[in-house]
C-alpha positions, 0 to 999 in steps of 0.5 A: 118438610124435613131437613132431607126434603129440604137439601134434595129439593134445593139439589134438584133447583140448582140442577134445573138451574144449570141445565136450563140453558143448555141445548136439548139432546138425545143421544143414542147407544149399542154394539154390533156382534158378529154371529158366528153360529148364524143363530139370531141371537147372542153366544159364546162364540160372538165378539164385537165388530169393528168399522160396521156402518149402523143406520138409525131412521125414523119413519112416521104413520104412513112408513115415510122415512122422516129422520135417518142418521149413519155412525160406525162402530170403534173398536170395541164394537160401539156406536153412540149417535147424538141428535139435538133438539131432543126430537122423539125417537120411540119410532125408530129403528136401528140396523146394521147397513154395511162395513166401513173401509176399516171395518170387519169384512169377514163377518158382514154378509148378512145383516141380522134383524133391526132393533126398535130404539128404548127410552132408558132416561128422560131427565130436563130435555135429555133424553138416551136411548138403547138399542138391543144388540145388533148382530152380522153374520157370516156367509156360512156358520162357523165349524166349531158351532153346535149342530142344530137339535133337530138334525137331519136323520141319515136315509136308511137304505134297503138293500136290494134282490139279486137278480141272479140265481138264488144259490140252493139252501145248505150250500155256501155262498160263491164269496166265501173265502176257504179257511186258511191253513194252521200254522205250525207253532214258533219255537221257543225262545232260549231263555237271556241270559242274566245281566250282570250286577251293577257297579257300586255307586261311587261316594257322593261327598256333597251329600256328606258332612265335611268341614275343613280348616283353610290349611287344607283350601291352599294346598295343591292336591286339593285344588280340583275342590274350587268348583264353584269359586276361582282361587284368583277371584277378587274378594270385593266382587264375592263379598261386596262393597263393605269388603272392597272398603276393608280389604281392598279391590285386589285381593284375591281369595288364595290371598285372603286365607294368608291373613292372621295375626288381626280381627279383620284378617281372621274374618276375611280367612275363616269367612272364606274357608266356609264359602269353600265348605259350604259349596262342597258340603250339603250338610255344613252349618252355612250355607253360601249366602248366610256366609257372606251375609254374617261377614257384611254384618260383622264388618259393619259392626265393631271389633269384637263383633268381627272377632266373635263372628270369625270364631264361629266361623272357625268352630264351623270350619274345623267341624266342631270336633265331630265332623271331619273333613272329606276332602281326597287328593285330586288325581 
């Protein structure tokens, strides 16, 4: 015997050993259906049935009922039956008896057929068996259930003889109507005439490539062009907490575009000035959220980052020498 023989054999002592001593079970398990289509057998439109009572018995060769246990099925439509002693359970039958107080009543006026108990596993006086699924059935079958393959054929009906006078061959029938008279043709229309020509749209200047200095943000005339931003909101809550710790909770953005003569100040004015033109033009070089993410970097770096950062923004700002800015007088 090989070393596998050797470790199976041993597994299966230890397992006899540990379940010697325990009591002899069968256990017994399946689900209720309700069917829908009262079609006796399982489909896609049946679903598992809630608080249905199910009957076990056990009969012997004379039809006496010797054994009979009673479980109500969970939500799921499960029921599981324990019987101890491990007493045989190959002549017994399942069936659905009734619906419990929880139970689903819409769907149990018929009980379907009972279902015998199979022996799936005997192993050390454990015994479980299965029970093929057990159906209820409604009243009648549901609307949306396919109709039956061998329908009903319509009765054919034959019309019948009239008993009057039959009227003679060539003359028209009493119930025809006479032809109705040929009206006399509608009179054309006047041709419309002609709509006229649209006005030109107006200059969509989002759409167009526009950069302007912070010179231009801080005139009056030009005020209406804060469409999305507000001149008296606080620079801490546009760029963050980095520019709260720099700059302080109550400077506002009119004020940032005052700052020179400093790294950090220039920054906070160019940073600005480009927030404004990315919102009012589609083709500036940044966009509003790579704006106020350049500016967080560069405040998190050093000097001459800042510096180098605020240059950039200052070349973006005044178009590069190619693009000009858009900006009209507000009226």
């Amino acid at each position: 015997m090989d070393l596998v023989h050797k470790l199976l054999v041993a597994a299966l002592l230890i397992v006899a050993a540990a379940i010697d001593g325990a009591q002899a079970t069968a256990m017994v398990s399946g689900t209720v259906f309700c069917d829908q289509c009262k079609d006796g057998q399982r489909s896609l439109f049946d679903y598992p049935l809630n608080g249905i009572k199910v009957t076990i018995s056990c009969a012997d060769g004379n039809g006496q009922v010797t054994m009979s246990r009673e479980e109500t099925t969970n939500l799921f439509g499960n029921y599981i039956m324990r019987f101890d002693g491990a007493p045989d359970l190959t002549n017994c039958y399942a069936q659905v008896s009734g619906s419990g107080p929880q139970g689903s009543n819409d769907c149990g006026a018929t009980a379907g057929p009972a279902q015998k108990l199979k022996l799936m596993f005997r192993m050390f006086d454990m015994e479980i068996y299965g029970v093929d699924s057990l159906l209820s059935q409604p009243a009648l079958p549901m609307s949306f259930c396919p109709k039956s393959d061998n329908p009903v054929p319509t009765p054919v009906i034959t019309p019948t003889r009239p008993s009057g006078p039959i009227a003679p061959s060539g003359s028209p029938p009493p119930w025809r109507l006479p032809p109705l008279p040929r009206l006399p043709p509608m009179p054309r229309l006047p041709p419309l005439p002609p709509l006229p020509p649209l006005p030109p749209m107006p200059p969509l200047p989002f759409s167009e490539a526009s950069a302007c200095s912070h010179q231009y943000w801080t005139m009056p005339e030009y005020k209406c062009y804060w469409r999305v931003l507000n001149p008296e909101s606080k620079v801490a809550l546009i760029f963050g907490p980095l520019a709260a710790r720099r700059y302080g909770t109550d400077m506002t953005l009119m004020e940032s575009l005052q700052g020179r003569g400093d790294p950090y100040k220039t920054l906070l004015r160019e940073g600005t000035t480009a927030l404004l033109n990315s919102y009012n033009s589609l083709q500036f070089p940044y966009n509003s959220i790579g704006v106020v993410t350049h500016v967080n970097w560069a405040l998190m770096g050093s000097t001459r980052g800042a510096l180098i950062t605020a240059l950039r923004f200052i070349r973006a700002n005044s178009g590069s020498g190619t693009v000009t800015c858009k900006l009209s007088p507000c009226k």
